[in-house]
C-alpha positions in Angstrom: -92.5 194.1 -45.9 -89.8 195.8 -48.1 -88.3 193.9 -50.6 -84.6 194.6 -48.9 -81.7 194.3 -50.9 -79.3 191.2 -50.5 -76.2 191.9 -49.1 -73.5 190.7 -51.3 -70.9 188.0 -49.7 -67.6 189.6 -50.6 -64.3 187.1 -50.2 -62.6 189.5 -48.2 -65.1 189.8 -45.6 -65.5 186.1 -45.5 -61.6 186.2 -44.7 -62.7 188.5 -42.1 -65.1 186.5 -40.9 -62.5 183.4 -40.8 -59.1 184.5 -39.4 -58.1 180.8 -39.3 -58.4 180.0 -42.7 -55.8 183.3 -43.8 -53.4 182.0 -40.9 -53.5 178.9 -42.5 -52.9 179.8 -45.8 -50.2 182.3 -44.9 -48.2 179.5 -43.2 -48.6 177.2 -46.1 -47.2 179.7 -48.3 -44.4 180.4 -45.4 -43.9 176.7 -45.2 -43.3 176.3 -49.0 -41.2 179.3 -49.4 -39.0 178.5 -46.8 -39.0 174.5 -48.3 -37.9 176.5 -51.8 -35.6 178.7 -50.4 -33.8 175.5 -48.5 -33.8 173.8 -51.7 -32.7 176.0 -54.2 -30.0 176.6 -51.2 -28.9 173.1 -51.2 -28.4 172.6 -55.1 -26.5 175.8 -55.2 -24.2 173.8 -52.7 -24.6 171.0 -54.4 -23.6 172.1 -57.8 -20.1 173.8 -56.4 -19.4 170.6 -54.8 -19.7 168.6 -58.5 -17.7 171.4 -59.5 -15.1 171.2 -57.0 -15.1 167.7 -57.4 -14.1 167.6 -60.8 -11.2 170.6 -60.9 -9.7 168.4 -58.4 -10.0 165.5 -60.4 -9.2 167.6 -63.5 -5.7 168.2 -61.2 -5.0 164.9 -60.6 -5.9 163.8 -64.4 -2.8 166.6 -65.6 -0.4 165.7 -63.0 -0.8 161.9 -64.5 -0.5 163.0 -67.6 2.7 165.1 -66.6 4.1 162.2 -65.2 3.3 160.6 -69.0 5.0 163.5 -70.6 8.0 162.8 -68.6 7.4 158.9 -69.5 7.5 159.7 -73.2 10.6 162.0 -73.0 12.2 159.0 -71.7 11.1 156.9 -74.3 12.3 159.7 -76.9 16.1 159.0 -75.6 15.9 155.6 -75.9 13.6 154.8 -79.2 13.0 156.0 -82.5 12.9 160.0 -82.5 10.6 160.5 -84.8 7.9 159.0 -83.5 8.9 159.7 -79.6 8.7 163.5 -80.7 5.3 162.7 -82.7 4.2 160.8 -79.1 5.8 163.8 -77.5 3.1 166.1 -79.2 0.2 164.1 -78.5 0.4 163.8 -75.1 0.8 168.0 -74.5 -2.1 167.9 -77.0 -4.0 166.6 -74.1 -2.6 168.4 -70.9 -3.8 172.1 -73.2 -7.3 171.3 -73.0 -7.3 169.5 -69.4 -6.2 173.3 -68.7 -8.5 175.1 -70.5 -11.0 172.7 -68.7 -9.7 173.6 -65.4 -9.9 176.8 -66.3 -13.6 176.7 -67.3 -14.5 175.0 -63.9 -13.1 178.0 -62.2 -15.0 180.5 -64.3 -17.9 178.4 -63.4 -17.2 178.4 -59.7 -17.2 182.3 -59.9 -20.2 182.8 -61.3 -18.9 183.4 -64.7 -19.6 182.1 -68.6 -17.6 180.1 -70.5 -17.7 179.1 -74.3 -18.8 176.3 -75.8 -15.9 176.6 -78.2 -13.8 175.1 -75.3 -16.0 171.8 -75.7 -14.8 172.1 -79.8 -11.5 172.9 -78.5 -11.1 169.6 -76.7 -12.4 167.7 -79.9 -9.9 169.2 -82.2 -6.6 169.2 -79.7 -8.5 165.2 -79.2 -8.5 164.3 -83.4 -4.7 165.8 -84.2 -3.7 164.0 -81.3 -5.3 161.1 -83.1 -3.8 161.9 -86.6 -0.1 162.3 -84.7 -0.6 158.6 -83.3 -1.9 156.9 -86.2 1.2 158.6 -87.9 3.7 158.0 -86.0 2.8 154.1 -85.3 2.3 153.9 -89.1 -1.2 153.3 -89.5 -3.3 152.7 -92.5 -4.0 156.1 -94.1 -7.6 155.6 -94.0 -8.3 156.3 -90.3 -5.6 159.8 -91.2 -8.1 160.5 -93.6 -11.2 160.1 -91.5 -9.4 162.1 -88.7 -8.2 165.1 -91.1 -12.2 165.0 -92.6 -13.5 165.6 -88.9 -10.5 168.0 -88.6 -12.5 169.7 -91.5 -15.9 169.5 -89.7 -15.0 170.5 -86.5 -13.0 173.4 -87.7 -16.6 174.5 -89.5 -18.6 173.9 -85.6 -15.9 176.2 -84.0 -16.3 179.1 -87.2 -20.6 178.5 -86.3 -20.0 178.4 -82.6 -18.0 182.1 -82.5 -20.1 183.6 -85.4 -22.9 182.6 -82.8 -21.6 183.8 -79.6 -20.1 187.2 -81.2 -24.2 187.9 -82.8 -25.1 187.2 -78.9 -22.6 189.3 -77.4 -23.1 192.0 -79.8 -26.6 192.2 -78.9 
C-alpha cells in the first residue's frame, strides 16, 4: 500500500458538509441584529420623549415664573422700591436661563450640539440672583462675599470652557 496523503479537514467544507449549523448561525446573528436594531430604535424614542418631557416642563416652569414676575411688580407698587426692583432683577435672572434651557432642548431634539457654557450660564444668572437677594433683604455681607468669590470662579470655568470648545472647533 501507498502511504496516501491525508486529506486536510477544511472549516468551510465542514460547513458544507453541515448546512444546518450555517442556517443556524445566520439566524442567530439575524435574531440579534434585529433585537439591536429594535433596541437602539426604542431608546432613540425614548430619549426624545425625556426630552420632550422636560421642554414642556421647562414651559410650564417660565410661565410660573412669569406669573412671579408679574407677582413682584405688584409688590414693587406697594413696598419698598429698592428692593422690589432688586427682587424684580432676580426673578428675570431666572426666566433668561429657563430660555436658554428651552432653547438647548430643542437643539437637542434636532440633532444638534449645545455648549456646556449654557450649564455655566445657569450658575452665574443662579449666584447674582443670589447676591441681588441677600442685598436687597439686607443680609450679612459674608454670604455677598462668598457669592461674588464663586462669581469669580465661575467666570474663570466659563473663560476654560470656551477656550476649550473654540481649540475643538478649530480643529
Amino acid at each position: 500500500m501507498e502511504n496516501e496523503p491525508l486529506e486536510k479537514t477544511d472549516i468551510k467544507s465542514e460547513k458544507k458538509k453541515c448546512p444546518l449549523f450555517s442556517k443556524a448561525k445566520a439566524g442567530f446573528f439575524n435574531f440579534f441584529k434585529i433585537l439591536n436594531d429594535d433596541l437602539i430604535l426604542f431608546f432613540e424614542q425614548f430619549y426624545k420623549a425625556v426630552h420632550i418631557f422636560l421642554a414642556i416642563v421647562l414651559i410650564v416652569i417660565s410661565f410660573a415664573i412669569a406669573v412671579w414676575f408679574f407677582h413682584d411688580i405688584y409688590k414693587l407698587t406697594t413696598g419698598d422700591i429698592a428692593s422690589g426692583a432688586l427682587r424684580l432683577l432676580g426673578t428675570s435672572l431666572i426666566l433668561w436661563p429657563l430660555s436658554e434651557l428651552l432653547r438647548a432642548e430643542i437643539q437637542l431634539l434636532r440633532g444638534q450640539t449645545i455648549s456646556v457654557n449654557l450649564f455655566v450660564d445657569v450658575a452665574i444668572a443662579s449666584d447674582i440672583r443670589a447676591i441681588l437677594i441677600n442685598l436687597s433683604e439686607h443680609g450679612p455681607l459674608d454670604y455677598s462675599y462668598f457669592y461674588i468669590f464663586a462669581l469669580f470662579i465661575l467666570a474663570a470655568i466659563r473663560f476654560m470652557v470656551t477656550y476649550a470648545e473654540n481649540r475643538i472647533v478649530q480643529k
